[in-house]
BALOBA-1460 file (C-alpha; in Angstrom, 3 decimals):
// residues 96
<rec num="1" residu="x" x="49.049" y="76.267" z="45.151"/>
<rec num="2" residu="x" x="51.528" y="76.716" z="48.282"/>
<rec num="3" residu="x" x="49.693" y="78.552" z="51.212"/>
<rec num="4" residu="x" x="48.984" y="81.967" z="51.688"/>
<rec num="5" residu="x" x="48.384" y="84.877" z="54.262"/>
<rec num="6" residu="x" x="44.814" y="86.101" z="54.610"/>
<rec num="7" residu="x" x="43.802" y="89.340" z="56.250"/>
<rec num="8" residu="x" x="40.705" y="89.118" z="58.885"/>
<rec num="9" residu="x" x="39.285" y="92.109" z="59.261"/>
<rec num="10" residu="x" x="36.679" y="91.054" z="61.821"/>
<rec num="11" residu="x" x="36.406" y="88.587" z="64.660"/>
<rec num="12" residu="x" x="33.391" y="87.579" z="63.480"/>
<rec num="13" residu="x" x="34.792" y="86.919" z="59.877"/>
<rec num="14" residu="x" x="34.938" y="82.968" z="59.349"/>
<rec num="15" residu="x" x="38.090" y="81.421" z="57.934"/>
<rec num="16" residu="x" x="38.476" y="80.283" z="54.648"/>
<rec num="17" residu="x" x="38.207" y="76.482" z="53.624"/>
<rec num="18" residu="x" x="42.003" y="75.800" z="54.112"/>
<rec num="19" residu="x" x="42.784" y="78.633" z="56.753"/>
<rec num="20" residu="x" x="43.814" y="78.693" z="60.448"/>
<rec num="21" residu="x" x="44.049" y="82.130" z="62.321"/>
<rec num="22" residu="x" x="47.694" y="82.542" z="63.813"/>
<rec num="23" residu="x" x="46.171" y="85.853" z="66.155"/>
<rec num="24" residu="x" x="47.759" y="87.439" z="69.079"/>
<rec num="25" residu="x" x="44.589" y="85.422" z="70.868"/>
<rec num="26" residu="x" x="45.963" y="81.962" z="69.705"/>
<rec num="27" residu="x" x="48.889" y="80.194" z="70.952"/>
<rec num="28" residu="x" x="50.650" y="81.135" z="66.914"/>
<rec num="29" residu="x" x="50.277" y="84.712" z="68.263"/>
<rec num="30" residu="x" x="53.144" y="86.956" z="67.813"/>
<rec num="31" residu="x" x="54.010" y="88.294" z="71.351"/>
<rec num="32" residu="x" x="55.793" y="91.458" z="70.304"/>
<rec num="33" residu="x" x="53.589" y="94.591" z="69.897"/>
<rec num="34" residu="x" x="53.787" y="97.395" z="67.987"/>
<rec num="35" residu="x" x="54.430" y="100.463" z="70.144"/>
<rec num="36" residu="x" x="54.952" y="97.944" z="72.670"/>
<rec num="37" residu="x" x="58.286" y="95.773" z="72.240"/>
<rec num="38" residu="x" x="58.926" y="96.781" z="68.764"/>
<rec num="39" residu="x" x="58.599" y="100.280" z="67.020"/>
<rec num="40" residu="x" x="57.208" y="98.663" z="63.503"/>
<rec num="41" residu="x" x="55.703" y="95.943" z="61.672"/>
<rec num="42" residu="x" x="59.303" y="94.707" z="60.287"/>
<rec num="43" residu="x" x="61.022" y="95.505" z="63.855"/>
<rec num="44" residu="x" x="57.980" y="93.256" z="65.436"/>
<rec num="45" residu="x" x="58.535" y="89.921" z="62.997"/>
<rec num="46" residu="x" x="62.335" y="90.535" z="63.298"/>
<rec num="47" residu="x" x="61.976" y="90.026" z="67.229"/>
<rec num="48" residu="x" x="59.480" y="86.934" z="66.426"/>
<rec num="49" residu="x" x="62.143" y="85.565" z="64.282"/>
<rec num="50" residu="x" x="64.403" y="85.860" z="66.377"/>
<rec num="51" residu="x" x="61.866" y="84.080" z="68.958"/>
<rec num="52" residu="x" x="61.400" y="81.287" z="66.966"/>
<rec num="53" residu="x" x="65.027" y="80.599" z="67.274"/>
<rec num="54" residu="x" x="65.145" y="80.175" z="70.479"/>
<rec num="55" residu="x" x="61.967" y="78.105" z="70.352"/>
<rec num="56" residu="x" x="62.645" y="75.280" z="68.190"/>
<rec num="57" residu="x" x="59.741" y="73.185" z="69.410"/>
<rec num="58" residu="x" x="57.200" y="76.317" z="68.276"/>
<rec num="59" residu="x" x="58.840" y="75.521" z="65.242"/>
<rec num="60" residu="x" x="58.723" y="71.634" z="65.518"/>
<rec num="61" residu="x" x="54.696" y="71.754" z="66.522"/>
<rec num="62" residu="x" x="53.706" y="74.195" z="63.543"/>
<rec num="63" residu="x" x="55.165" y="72.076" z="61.108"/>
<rec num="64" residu="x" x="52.551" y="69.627" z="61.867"/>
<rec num="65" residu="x" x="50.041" y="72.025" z="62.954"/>
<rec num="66" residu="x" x="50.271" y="74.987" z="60.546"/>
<rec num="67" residu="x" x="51.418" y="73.036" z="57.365"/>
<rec num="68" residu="x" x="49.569" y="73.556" z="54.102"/>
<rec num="69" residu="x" x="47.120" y="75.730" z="55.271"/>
<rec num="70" residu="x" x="46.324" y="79.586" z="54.883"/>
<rec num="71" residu="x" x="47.475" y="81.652" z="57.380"/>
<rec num="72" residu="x" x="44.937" y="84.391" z="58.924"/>
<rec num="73" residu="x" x="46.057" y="87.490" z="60.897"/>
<rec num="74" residu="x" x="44.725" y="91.220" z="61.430"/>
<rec num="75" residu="x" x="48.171" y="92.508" z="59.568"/>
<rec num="76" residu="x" x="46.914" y="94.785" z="56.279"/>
<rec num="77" residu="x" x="48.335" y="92.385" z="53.473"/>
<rec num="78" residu="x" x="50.648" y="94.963" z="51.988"/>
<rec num="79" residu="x" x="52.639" y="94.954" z="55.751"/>
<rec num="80" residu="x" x="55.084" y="92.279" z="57.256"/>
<rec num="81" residu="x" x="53.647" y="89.707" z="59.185"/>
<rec num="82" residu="x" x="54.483" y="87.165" z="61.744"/>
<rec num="83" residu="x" x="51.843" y="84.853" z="59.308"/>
<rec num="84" residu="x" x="54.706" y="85.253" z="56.937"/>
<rec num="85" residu="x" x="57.306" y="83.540" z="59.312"/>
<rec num="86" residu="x" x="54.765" y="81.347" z="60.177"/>
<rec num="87" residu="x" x="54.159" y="80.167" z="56.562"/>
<rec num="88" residu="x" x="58.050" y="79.802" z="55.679"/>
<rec num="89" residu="x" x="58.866" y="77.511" z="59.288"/>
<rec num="90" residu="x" x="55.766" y="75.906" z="58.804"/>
<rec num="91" residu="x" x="55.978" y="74.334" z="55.093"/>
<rec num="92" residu="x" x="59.850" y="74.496" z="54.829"/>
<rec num="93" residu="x" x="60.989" y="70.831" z="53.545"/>
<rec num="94" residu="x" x="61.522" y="68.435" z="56.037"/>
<rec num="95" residu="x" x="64.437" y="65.911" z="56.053"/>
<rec num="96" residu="x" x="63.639" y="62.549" z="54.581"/>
């Protein structure tokens, strides 16, 4: 089963067997806020995207930090979320 996003609802909440939290608190944070930098969920993982771009060696140190696990952020499930970039960079297919 490829990984998935998971939704923490508390702090306190422990992660599942396979998860890793990608938080604002962690260094997988997403740095643009709602209200903040970005008006919406989809305008704030646009700008991360976009980020990410610019930041190939996020990209480069996920891949072998972030791959195959479950992603955990505070994002309601039904909402865009930077876990979702995360997730796509993360277990895209490498070069041989």
């Amino acid at each position: 089963m490829a990984p998935q996003r998971f939704r923490i609802t508390s702090y306190l909440q422990s992660n599942p067997p396979n998860g890793k939290r990608v938080t604002r608190g962690s260094r997988w944070g997403n740095p643009f806020r709602i209200g903040h930098e970005a008006a919406d969920a989809v305008e704030a993982v646009a700008l991360f995207r976009d980020h990410l771009q610019q930041h190939s060696h996020l990209v480069e140190l996920a891949s072998r930090e972030l791959r195959g696990f479950d992603l955990g952020c505070t994002c309601p499930l039904d909402q865009p979320c930077h876990a979702d970039v995360w997730l796509e960079v993360a277990n895209q297919a490498q070069p041989p």
